[in-house]
C-alpha positions as CSV (number, residue, x, y, z in Angstrom):
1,X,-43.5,102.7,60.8
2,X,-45.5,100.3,59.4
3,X,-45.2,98.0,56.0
4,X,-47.9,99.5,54.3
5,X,-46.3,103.1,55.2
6,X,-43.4,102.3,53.1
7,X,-43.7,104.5,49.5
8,X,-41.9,101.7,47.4
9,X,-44.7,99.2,48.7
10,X,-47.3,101.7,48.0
11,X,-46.0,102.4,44.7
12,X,-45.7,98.6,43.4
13,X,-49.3,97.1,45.4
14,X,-50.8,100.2,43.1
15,X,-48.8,98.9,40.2
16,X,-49.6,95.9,40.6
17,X,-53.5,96.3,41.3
18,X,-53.5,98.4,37.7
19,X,-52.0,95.9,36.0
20,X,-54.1,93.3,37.7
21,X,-57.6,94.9,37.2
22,X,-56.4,95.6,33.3
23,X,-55.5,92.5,32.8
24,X,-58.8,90.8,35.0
25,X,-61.4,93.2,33.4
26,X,-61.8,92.0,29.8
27,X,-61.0,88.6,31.2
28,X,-64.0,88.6,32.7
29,X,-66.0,90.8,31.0
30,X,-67.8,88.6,29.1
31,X,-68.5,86.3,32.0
32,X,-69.9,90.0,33.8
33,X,-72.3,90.6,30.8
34,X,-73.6,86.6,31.2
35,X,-74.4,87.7,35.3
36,X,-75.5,90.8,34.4
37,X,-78.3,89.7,32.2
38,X,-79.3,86.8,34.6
39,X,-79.7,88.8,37.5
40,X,-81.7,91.2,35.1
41,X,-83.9,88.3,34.0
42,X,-84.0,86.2,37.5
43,X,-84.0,89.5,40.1
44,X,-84.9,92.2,37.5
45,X,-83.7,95.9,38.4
46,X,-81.2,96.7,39.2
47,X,-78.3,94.4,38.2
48,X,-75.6,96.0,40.3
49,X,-75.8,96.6,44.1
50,X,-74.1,99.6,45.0
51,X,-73.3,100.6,48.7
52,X,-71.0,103.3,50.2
53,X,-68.7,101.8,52.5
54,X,-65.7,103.2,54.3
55,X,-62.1,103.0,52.2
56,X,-58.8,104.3,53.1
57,X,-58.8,106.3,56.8
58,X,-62.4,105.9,56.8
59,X,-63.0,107.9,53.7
60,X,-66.5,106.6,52.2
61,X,-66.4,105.1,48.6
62,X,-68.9,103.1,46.9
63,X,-68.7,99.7,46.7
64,X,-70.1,97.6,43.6
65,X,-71.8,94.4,43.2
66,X,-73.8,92.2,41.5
67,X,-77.2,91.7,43.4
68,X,-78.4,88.8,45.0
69,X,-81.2,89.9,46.8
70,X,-85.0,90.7,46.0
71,X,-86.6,93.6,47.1
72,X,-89.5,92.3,49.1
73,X,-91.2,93.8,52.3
74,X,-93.7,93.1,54.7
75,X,-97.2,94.4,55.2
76,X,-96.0,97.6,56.7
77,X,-93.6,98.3,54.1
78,X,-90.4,97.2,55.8
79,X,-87.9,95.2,54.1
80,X,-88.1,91.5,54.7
81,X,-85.0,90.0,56.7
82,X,-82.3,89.1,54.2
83,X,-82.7,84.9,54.6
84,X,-86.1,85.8,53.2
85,X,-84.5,87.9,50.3
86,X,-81.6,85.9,49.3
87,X,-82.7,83.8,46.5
88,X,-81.0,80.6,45.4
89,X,-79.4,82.2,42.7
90,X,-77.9,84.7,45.1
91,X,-76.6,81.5,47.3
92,X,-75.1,80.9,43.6
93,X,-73.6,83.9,43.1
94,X,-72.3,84.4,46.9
95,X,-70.3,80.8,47.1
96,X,-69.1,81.5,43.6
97,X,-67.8,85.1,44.1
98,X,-69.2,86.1,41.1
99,X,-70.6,89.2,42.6
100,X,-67.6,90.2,43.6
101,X,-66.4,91.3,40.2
102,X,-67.5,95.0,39.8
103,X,-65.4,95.5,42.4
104,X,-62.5,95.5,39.7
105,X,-63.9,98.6,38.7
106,X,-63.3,100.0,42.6
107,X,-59.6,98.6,42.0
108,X,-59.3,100.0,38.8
109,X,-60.2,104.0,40.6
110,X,-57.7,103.5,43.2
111,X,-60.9,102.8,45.6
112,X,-59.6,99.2,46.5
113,X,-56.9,97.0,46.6
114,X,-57.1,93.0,45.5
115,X,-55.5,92.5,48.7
116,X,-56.7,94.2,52.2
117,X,-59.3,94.2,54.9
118,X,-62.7,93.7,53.2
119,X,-64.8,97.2,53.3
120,X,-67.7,96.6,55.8
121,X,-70.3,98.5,56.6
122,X,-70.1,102.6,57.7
123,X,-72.2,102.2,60.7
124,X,-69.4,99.9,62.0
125,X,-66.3,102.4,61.7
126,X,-67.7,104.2,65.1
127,X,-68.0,100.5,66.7
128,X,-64.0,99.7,66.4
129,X,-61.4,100.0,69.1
130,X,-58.6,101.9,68.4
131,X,-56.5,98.8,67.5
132,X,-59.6,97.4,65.4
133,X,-59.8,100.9,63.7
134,X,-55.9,100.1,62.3
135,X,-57.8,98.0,59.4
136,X,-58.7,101.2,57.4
137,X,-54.8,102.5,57.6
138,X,-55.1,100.5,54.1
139,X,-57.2,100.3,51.1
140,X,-60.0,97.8,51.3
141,X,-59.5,94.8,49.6
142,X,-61.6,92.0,47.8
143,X,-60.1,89.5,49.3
144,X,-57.6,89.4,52.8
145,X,-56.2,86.9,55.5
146,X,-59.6,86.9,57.1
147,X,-61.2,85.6,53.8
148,X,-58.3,82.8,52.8
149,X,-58.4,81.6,57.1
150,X,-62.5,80.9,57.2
151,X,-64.6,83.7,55.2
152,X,-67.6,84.2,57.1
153,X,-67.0,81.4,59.2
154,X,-64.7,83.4,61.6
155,X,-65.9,85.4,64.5
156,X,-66.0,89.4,64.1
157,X,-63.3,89.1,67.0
158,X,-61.4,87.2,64.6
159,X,-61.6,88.8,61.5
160,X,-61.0,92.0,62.5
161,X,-57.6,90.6,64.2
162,X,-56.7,89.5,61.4
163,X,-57.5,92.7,59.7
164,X,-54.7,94.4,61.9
165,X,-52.0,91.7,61.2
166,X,-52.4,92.5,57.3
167,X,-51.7,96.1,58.5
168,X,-48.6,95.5,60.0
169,X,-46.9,92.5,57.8
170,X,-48.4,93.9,54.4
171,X,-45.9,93.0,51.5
172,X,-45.8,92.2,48.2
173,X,-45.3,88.4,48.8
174,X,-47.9,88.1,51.1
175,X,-50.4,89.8,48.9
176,X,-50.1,87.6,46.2
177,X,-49.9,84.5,48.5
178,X,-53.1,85.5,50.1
179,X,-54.3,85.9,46.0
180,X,-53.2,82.4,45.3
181,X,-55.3,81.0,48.4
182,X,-58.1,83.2,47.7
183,X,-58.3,81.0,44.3
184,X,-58.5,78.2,46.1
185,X,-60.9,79.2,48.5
186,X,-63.3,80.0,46.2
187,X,-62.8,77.1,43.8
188,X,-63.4,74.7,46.5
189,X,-66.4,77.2,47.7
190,X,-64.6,77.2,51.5
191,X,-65.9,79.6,54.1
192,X,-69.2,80.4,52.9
193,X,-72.0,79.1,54.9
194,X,-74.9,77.1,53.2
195,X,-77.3,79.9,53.7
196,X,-74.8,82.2,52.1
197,X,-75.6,84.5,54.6
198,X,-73.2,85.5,57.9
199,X,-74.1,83.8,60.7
200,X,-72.5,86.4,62.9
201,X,-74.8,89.0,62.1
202,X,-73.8,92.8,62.1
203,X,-71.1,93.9,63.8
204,X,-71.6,95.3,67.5
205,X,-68.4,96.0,68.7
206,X,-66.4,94.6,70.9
207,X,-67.8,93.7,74.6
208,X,-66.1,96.8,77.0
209,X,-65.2,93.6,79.3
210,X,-62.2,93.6,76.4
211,X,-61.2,96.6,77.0
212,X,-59.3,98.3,79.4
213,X,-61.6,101.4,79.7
214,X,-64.8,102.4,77.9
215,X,-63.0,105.5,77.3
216,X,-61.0,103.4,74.5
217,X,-63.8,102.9,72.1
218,X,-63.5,105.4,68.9
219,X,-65.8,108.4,68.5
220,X,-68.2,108.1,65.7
221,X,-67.1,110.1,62.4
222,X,-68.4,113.2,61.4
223,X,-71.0,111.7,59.2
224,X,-73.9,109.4,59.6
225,X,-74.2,105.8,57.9
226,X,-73.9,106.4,54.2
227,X,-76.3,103.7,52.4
228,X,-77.3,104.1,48.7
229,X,-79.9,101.9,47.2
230,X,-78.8,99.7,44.3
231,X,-79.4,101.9,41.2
């Protein structure tokens, strides 16, 4: 049985993420409002980004952020790529984390965790392995071992490695360990490339030369990718 399968762990990380989010919220509420209204005056609408992403065992939530991309296509109507959407105010908010903050709401519903594998994209949840697929056996976090060892500097490979050791050596120590680096990290503005984009692109999946069989991979849930626009 594994660390985050223990009830008394369970029942203090949710404790603790109340408290936390309670505490955080009208911290920085005022300092949401000030983003909020920038984003309405640099980006216009919407202020918030919202997205539905895959939570605990897979089970779709949606995610909140603050925007940092325009909505600009080409001729034909389709959306520019994102190094042509991103402003330089989004760079801003991306090495700053300041879009990250609605996401105290998602802690606040029981939807994430301030410590756990960051919730990526739906369309990826088919692509795991089964070991890879052990990241959702906990809530999503905002922040996670992958963020505090290189942000979106690692490899997917990587990340998603160090996704599964969270899983299995989740604790209360650690969680607030990885908290106190995450401070750090973003403080110093580590991990996040210039662009403020990933340069590793979406997630594939893992070569089948990594595998021991094809059979291995993880069939695709009962549900196609969920993606809501920002409203």
């Amino acid at each position: 049985m594994t660390t985050p399968s223990r009830p008394v762990y369970r029942f203090f990380k949710r404790t603790l993420d109340l408290l936390y989010a309670l505490l955080l919220l009208p911290l920085f509420g005022p300092v949401m409002l000030a983003v909020w209204v920038l984003v309405r005056v640099k980006m216009g609408r919407p202020a918030l980004f919202q997205q539905v992403r895959p939570g605990l065992h897979a089970r779709p939530f949606v995610l909140h952020k603050f925007r940092s991309m325009i909505d600009s296509n080409d001729a034909e109507g389709n959306p520019l790529p994102d190094k042509d959407r991103l402003t330089s105010f989004g760079r801003l908010l991306r090495r700053s984390s300041l879009d990250e903050l609605p996401q105290l709401w998602n802690v606040l519903k029981g939807e994430m965790s301030f410590v756990g594998p960051r919730p990526l994209l739906m369309e990826y949840v088919p692509r795991y392995t089964p070991e890879q697929r052990r990241r959702l056996d906990v809530k999503p976090g905002i922040t996670g071992l992958a963020q505090i060892a290189g942000r979106n500097t690692l490899g997917w490979e990587d990340r998603l490695k160090l996704d599964v050791k969270y899983v299995d050596q989740a604790s209360v120590g650690l969680d607030h360990l990885i908290l106190l680096r995450t401070v750090l990290k973003v403080l110093r503005a580590d991990g996040v490339p210039s662009a403020g984009l990933d340069p590793n692109g979406k997630f594939q999946g893992t070569p089948t030369d990594h595998l021991k069989s094809a059979s291995e991979r993880v069939p695709g849930l009962p549900v196609d990718v969920h993606r809501m626009p920002p409203v």
